[in-house]
C-alpha positions in Angstrom: -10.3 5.4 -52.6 -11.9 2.5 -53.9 -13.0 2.1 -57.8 -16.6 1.4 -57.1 -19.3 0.4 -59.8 -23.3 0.1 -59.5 -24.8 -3.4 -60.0 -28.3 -3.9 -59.5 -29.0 -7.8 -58.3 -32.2 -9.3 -57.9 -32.6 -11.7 -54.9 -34.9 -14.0 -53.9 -37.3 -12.8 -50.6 -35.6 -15.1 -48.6 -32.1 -13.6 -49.4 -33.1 -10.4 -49.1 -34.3 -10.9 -45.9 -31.7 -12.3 -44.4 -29.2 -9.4 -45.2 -31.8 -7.3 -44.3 -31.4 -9.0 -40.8 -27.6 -9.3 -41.5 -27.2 -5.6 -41.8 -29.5 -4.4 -38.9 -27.9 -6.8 -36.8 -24.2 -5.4 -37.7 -25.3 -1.9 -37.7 -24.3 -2.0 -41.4 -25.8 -1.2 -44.8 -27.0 -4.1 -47.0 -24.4 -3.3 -49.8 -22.1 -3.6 -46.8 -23.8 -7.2 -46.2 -23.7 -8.2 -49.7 -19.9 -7.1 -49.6 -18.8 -9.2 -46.9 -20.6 -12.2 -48.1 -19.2 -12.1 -51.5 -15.9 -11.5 -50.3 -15.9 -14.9 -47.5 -17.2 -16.8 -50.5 -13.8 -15.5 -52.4 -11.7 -16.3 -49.1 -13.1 -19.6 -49.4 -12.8 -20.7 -52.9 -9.5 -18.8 -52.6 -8.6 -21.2 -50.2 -9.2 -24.4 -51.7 -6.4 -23.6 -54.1 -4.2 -23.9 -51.9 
């Protein structure tokens, strides 16, 4: 099992409301959102070292 800690993040509305959208239209939570978004953005910077 994953080592999980509690962050609290403030977003802007607009962010907010698009994984809002993100996560109804995946059948997901937000945190799940949040998750994958953070974790293409790694992929990506990842990447570039490369």
């Amino acid at each position: 099992m994953l080592d999980m800690k509690p962050m609290q993040v403030r977003l802007p509305d607009d962010l907010k409301a698009w994984i809002a959208n993100q996560a109804e239209l995946n059948s997901s939570s937000q945190n799940s959102e949040v998750i994958r978004a953070i974790r293409e953005r790694v992929e990506r910077e990842e990447a570039k070292k490369i």
